[in-house]
C-alpha positions in Angstrom: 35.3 17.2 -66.4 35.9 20.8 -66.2 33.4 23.1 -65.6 33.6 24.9 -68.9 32.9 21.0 -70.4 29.9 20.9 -68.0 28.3 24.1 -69.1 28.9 22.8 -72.7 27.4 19.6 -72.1 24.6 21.2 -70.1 23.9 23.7 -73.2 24.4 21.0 -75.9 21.6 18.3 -74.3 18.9 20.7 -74.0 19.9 22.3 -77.2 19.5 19.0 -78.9 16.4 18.4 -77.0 14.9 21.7 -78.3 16.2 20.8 -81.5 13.9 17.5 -81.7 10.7 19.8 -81.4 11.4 23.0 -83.6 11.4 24.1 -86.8 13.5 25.5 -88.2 15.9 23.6 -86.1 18.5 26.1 -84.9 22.2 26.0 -85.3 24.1 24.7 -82.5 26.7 27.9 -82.9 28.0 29.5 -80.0 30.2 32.0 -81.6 33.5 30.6 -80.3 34.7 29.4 -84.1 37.7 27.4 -83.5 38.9 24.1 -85.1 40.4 21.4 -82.4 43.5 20.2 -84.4 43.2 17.0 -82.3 39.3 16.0 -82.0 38.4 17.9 -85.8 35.7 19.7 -83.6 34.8 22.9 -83.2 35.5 24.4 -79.9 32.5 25.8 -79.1 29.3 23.7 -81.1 31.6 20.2 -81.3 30.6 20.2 -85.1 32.8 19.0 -88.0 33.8 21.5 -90.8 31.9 19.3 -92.6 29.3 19.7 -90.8 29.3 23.5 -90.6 29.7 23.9 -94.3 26.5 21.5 -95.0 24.6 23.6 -91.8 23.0 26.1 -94.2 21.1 23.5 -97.0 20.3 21.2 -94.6 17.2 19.8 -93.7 15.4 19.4 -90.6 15.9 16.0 -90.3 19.8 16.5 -91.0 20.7 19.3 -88.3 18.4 17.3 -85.9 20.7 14.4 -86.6 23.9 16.6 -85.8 22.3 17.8 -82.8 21.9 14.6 -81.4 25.7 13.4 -82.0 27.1 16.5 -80.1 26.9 16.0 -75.9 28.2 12.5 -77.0 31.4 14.7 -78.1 31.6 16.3 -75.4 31.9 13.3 -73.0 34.2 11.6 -75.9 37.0 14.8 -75.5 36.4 14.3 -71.7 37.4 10.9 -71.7 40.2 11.4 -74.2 41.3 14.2 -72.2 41.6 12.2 -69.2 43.4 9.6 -70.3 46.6 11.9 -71.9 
């Protein structure tokens, strides 16, 4: 794992711990808006485009459940990335 996908794991698991407990639950942006042909992540939150576009009328419940499928991401682009 490189260290850039260490800090973004790192960031990404306490965000979606922090996420659990507040409200409103914040977005998991990190300014770097970039679509991963590949994955169909973002580069720098590991959302969907779907999941972007819904971000704003979502619920609680509903960006806490996004929050809680990103550091999985991240480990699944690791593995990917070491197996090409």
């Amino acid at each position: 794992m490189t260290p850039a996908r260490r800090r973004l794991l790192a960031d990404l698991v306490r965000g979606a711990a922090a996420a659990q407990i507040v409200s409103p639950v914040p977005s998991p942006c990190r300014s770097i808006c970039k679509m991963e042909r590949a994955s169909g992540f973002c580069e720098g939150c590991l959302r969907t485009i779907e999941e972007i576009a819904a971000w704003s009328n979502a619920d609680d419940a509903e960006r806490r459940r996004v929050w809680a499928l990103l550091p999985a991401r991240v480990s699944q682009l690791c593995e990917e990335g070491s197996q090409a």
